[in-house]
TORTI-31411 format. One record per residue: y, z, x of N, C-alpha, C in turn; residue in three letters. Coordinates in steps of 0.001 Angstrom, whole numbers, plus 500000, padded with zeros to 6 digits. Last residue first. Layout:
YZXYZXYZXala ...
This chain:
434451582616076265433231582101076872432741583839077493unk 437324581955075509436203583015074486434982583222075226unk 438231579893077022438865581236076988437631582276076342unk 435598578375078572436310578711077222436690580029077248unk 435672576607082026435217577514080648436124578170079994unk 435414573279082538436355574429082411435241575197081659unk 434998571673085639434563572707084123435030573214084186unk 435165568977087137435471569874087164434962570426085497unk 433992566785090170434223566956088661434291568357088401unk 432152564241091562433403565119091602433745565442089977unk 429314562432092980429955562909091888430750563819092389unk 429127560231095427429403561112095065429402561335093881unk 429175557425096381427908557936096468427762559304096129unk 430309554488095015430420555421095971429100556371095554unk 429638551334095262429820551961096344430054553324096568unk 430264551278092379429023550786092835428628551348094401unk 433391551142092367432065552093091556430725552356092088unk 435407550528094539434061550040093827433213550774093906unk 437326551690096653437516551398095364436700551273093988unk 435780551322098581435785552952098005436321552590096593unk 436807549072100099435311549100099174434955550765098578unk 439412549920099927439170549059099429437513548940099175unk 439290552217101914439289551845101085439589551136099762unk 438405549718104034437352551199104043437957551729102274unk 440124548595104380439181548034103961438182549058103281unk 441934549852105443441844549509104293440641548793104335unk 440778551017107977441072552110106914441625551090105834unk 438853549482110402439869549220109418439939549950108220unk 437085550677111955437297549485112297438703548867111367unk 436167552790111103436903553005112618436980551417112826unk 434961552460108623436331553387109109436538553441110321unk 432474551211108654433912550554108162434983551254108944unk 430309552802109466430784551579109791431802551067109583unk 430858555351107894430527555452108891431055553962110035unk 430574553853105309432172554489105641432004554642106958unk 427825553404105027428881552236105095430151552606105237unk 427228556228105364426596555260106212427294554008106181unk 428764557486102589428785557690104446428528557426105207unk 429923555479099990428452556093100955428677556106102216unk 433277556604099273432267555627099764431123555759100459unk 434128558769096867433709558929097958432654557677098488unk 432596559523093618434047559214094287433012558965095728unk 432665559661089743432049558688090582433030558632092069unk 433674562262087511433509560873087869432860560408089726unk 433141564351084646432535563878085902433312562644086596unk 434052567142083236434759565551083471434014565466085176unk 433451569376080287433243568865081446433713567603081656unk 433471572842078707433940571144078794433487570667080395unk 429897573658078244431547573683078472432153572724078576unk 427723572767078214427620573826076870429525574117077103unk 426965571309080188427320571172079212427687571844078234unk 426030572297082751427104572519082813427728571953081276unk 423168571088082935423795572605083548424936572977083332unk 423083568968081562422262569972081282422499571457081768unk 425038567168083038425228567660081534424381568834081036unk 423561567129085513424741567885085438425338568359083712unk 421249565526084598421279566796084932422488568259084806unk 422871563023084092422335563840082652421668565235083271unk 424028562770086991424715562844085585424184563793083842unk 421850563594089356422251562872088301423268563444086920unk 421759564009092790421979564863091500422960563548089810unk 419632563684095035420909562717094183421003563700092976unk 418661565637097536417989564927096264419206564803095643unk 417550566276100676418395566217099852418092564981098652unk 415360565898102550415754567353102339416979567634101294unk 414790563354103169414246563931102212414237565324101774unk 416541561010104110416685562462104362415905563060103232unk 416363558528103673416877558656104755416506560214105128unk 417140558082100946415628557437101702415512558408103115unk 419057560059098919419384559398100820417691559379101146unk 419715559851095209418995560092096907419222559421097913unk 423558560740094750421884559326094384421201559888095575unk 425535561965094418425109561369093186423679560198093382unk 426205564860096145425371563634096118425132563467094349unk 429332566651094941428157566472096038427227564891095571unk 431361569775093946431487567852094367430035567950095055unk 433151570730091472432083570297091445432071568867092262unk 434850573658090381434747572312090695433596571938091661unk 435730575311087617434775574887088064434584574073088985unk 437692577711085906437539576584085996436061576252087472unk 438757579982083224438641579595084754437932577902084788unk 438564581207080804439948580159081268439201579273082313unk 436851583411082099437118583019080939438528582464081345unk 435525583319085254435874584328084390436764583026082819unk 432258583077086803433347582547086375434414582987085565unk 429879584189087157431274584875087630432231584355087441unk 428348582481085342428482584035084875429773584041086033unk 428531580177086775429290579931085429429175581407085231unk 426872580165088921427993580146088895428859580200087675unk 424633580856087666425178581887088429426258581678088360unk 423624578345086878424095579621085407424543580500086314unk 423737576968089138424163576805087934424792577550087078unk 421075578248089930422563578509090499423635578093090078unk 419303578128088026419948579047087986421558579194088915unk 418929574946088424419532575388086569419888577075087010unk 417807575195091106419429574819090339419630574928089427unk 415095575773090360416530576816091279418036575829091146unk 414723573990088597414714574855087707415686576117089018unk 414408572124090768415491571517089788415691572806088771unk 413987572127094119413293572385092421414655572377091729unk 415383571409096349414753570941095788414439570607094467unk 418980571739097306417446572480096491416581571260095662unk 421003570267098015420150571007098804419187571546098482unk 422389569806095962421760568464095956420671569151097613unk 423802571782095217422652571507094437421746570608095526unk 425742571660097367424344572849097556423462572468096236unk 428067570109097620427170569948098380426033570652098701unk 430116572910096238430009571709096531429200571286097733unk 431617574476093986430237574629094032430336572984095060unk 434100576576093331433972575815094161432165575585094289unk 435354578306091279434527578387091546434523576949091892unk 438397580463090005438005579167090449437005579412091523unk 438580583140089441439508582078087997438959580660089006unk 435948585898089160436122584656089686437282583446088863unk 434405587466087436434918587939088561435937587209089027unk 432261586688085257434129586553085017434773586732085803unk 430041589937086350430650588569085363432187588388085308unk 430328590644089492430240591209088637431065589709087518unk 428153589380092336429253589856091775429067589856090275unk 426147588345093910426552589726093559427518589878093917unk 424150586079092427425042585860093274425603587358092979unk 421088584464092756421404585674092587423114586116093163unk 420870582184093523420529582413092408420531583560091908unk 422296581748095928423294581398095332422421581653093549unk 422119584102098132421603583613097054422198582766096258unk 424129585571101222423608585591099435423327584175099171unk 426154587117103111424867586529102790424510586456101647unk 429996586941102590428750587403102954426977586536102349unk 433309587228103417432154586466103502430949587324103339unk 437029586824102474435460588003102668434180587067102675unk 439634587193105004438754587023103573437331586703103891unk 441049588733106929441110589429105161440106588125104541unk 440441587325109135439404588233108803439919588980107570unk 440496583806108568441416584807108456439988586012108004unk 438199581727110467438893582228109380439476583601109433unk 436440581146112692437542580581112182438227580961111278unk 434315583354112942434937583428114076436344581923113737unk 432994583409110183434068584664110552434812584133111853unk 431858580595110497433277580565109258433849581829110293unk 429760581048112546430890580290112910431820580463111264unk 428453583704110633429202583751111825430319582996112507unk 427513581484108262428682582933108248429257582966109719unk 425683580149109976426969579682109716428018580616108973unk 424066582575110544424610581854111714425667581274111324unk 423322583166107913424223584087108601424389583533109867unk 422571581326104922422149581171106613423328582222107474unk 423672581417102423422284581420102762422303582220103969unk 427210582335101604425856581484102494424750582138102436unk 430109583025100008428583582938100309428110582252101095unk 433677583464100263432613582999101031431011583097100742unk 436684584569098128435328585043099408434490583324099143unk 440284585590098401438945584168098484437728584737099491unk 441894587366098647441390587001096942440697585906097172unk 442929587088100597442206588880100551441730588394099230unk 443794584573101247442774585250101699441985586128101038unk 444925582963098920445401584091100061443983584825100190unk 445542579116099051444974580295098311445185581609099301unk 447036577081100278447741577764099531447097579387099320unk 445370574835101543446146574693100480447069575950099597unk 444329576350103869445910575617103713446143575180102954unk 442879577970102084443704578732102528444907577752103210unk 440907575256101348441918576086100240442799577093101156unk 440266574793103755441112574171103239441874574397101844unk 438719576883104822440078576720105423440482575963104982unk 436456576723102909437683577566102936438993577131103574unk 435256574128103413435556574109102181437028575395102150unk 434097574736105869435563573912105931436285573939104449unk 432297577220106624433803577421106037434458576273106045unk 429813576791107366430868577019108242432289577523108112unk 429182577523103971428740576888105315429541577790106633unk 429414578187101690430778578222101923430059577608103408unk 428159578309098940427157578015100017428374577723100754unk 430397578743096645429207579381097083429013578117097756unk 433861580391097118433066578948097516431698579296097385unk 435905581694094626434585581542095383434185580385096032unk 439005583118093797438679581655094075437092582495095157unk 441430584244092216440234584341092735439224583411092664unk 445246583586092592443385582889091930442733583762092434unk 447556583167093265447449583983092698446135584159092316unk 447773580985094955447822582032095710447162583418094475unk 447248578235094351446174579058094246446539580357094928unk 449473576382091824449302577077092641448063578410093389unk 448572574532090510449718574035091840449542575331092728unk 446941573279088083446991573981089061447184573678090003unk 446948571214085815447673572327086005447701573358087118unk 444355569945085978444245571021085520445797571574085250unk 445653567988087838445043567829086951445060568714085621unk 445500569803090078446670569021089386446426568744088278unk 442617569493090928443077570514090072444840570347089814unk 442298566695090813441474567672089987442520568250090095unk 443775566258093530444504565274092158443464566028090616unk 442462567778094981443789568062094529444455567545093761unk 440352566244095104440184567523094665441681567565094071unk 441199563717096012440206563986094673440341565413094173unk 442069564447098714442754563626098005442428564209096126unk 439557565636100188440504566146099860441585565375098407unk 438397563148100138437585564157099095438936565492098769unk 439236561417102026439341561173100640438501562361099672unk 439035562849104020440627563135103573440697562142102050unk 436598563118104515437193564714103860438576564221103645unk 436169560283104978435196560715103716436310562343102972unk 437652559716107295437265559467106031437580560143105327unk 436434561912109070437139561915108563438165561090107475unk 434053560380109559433962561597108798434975562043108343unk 434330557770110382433923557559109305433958559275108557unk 435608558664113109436514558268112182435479558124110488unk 435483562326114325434304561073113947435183560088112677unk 436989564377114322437185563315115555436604561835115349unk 435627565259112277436768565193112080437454564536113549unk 431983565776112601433278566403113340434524565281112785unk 429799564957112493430306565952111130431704566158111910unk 428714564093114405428279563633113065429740563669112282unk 428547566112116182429367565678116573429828564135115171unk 426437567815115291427867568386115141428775567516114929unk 423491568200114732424520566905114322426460567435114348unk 422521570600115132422678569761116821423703568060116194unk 422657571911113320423964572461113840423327571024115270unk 420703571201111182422070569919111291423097570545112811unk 418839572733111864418714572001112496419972570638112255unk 420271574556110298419958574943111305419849573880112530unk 419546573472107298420698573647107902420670574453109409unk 417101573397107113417195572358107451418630572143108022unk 416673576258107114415493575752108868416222574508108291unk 417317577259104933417918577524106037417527576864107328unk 415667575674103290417566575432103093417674576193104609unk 413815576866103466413687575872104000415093575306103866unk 414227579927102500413931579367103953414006578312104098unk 414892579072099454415890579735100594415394579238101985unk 411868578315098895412837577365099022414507577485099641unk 410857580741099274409773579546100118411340578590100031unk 412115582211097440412029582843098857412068581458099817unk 411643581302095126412912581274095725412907581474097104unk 408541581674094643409403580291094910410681580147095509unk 408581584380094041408247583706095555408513582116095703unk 410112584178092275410811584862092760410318584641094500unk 407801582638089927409484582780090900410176582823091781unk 406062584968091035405543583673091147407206582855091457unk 406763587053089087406732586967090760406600585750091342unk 407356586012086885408364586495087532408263586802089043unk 405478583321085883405838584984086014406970584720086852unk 405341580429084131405411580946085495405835582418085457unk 
């Protein structure tokens, strides 16, 4: 494939990331944190993350430079900034400059947002001690524009730094604008470093049903492997890297 040929692939597949996120803004009420199965899902994803980077050793993010790419609306931000991180050292990407707009009109105006690529990401190598990649593979289609956003994210990554990694582990019949991101993929993009995958988060259509009827139960079938519908997981890269 040339380089133009590419490069017009990226184009064709940016736009359609943006016309499908466009048309989620009428699912608001979906996605809203009033919605008991949604809130769920973010106070068990929250949970995961922070037991990750604990994990790691990391208590504290004030001192980090910390990226979200495809940062949306920003919930991914405002929850590192109440977890701790400081603004003037956490930026923001997106595709779509409408959802830039709703993040700028919620978030602290010291931290920085802007339009971009996630296959072209502009900043300078190593930039970055924690890189947030979550819920944007499984938004691209072609599998060769994710082996670059991939390698994007790992160039600003800076040496030590770390990686975290949450989104769809199986296709949704349901939505053909999103594709299950498999395990031996993720080894392919992210192997050459250390890596720790595991299995989280109860499928959102059976959390949807459960969680406003009984939060143990809810999880209690989160418990089972088989039930959840996520991968979570973090990379490190090599001091030497």
């Amino acid at each position: 494939m040339t380089n133009g040929n590419k490069n017009g692939q990226a184009v064709s597949e940016s736009q359609r990331i943006r016309e499908v996120y466009e048309s989620r803004s009428q699912l608001a009420d979906k996605y809203s944190v009033f919605d008991p199965g949604h809130l769920a899902l973010m106070q068990s994803r929250e949970r995961r993350v922070l037991e990750i980077l604990a994990g790691e050793g990391i208590r504290d993010l004030a001192p980090l430079k910390i990226l979200d790419v495809g940062c949306g609306t920003g919930q991914w931000l405002t929850d590192l900034l109440r977890w701790g991180a400081t603004a003037k050292q956490t930026v923001g990407v997106d595709l779509n400059p409408q959802r830039l707009q709703a993040a700028r009109e919620r978030l602290s105006p010291d931290l920085r947002l802007s339009a971009a690529d996630g296959t072209k990401l502009p900043f300078a190598d190593g930039q970055f001690d924690l890189v947030f990649l979550a819920t944007v593979l499984s938004s691209v289609l072609d599998r060769g524009l994710r082996q670059r956003i991939a390698r994007e994210c790992l160039r600003v990554l800076s040496p030590g730094g770390r990686l975290v990694y949450f989104d769809l582990a199986m296709d949704n019949q349901r939505n053909p604008n999103v594709v299950g991101i498999k395990r031996s993929e993720l080894d392919d993009h992210f192997g050459e470093y250390d890596c720790h995958w595991h299995r989280t988060t109860l499928a959102p259509p059976l959390g949807r049903l459960i969680a406003p009827r009984s939060q143990s139960i809810y999880n209690w079938l989160e418990a089972l492997p088989f039930l959840r519908s996520h991968t979570i997981g973090i990379v490190r890269k090599g001091e030497n890297s």
